[in-house]
C-alpha positions as CSV (number, residue, x, y, z in Angstrom):
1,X,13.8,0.4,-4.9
2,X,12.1,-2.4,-6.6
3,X,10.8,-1.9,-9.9
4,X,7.8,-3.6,-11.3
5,X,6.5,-3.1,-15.0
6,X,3.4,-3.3,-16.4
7,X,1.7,-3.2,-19.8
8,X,-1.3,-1.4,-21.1
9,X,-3.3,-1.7,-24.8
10,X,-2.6,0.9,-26.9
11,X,-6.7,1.2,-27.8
12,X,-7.3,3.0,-24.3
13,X,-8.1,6.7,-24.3
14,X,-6.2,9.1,-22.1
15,X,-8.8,9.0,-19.6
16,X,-8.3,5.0,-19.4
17,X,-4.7,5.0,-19.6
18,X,-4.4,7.3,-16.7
19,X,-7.3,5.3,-14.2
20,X,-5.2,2.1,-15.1
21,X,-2.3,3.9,-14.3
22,X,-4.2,5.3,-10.5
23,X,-5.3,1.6,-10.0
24,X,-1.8,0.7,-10.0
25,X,-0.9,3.2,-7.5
26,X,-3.1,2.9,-5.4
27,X,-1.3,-0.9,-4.4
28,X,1.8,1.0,-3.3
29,X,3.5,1.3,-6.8
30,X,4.4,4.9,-8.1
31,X,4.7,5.6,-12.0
32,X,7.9,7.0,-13.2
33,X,8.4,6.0,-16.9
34,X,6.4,5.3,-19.8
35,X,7.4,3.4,-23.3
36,X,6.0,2.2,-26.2
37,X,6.6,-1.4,-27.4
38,X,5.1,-3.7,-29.2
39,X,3.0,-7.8,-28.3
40,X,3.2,-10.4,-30.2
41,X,0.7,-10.0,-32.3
42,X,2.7,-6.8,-33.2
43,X,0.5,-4.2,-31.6
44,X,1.7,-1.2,-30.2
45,X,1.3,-1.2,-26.2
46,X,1.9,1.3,-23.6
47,X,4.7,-0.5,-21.1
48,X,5.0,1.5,-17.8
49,X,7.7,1.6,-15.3
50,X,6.6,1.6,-11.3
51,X,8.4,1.7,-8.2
52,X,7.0,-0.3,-5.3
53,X,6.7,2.3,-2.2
54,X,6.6,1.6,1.6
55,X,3.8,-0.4,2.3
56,X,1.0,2.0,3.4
57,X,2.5,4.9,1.0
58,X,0.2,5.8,-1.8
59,X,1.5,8.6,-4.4
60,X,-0.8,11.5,-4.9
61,X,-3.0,11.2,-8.3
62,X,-1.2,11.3,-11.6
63,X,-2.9,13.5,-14.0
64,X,-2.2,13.1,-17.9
65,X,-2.9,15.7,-20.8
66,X,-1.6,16.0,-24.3
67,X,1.8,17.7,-24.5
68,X,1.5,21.4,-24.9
69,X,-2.2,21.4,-23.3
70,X,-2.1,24.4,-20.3
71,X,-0.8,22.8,-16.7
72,X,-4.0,21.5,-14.7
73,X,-5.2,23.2,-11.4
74,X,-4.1,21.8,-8.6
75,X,-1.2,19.6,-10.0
76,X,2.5,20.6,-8.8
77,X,5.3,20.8,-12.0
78,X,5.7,18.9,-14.8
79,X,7.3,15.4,-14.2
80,X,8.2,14.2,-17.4
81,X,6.6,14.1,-21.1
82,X,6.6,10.5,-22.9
83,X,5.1,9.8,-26.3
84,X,2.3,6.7,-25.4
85,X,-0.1,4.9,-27.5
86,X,-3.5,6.5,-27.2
87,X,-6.6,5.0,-29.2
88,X,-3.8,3.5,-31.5
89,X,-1.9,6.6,-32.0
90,X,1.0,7.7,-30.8
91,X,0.6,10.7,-28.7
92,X,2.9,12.9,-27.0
93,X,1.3,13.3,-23.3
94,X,2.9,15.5,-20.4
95,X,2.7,13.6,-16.7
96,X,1.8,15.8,-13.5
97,X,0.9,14.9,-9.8
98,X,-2.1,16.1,-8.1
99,X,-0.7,18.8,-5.2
């Protein structure tokens, strides 16, 4: 499994956050972990963790909502929570798949 990592701003919403994260899956990479560091101008960023799949293999929609929020429809279980920077704040969000 190669692993490729990429960074995101920490002034996206959730909503923007997560569509970065689909547009990155959608090339054949699949999310698996999420941490917060910082750039060099000292700014907290959201640095994400992919796998590179088979080519022609595209993971099923991730789906992000603030930890503790009810389980969407349609998703399967919960695959893991991270704390991620979120309109400059850190915010605990809980990761699901799309069934």
């Amino acid at each position: 499994m190669k692993e490729q990592i990429r960074g995101f701003s920490g002034n996206l919403t959730l909503v923007d956050l997560q569509n970065s994260i689909r547009f990155e899956e959608a090339g054949g990479l699949e999310l698996f972990d999420c941490i917060v560091a910082t750039d060099k101008s000292n700014k907290p960023i959201n640095v994400c963790k992919f796998k590179s799949l088979e080519p022609g293999k595209i993971p099923n929609d991730i789906v992000f909502v603030n930890h503790g929020s009810p389980k969407p429809e349609s998703t399967g279980s919960l695959l893991f929570s991270d704390v991620v920077v979120i309109k400059n704040q850190f915010t605990n969000v809980d990761f699901y798949r799309e069934s």
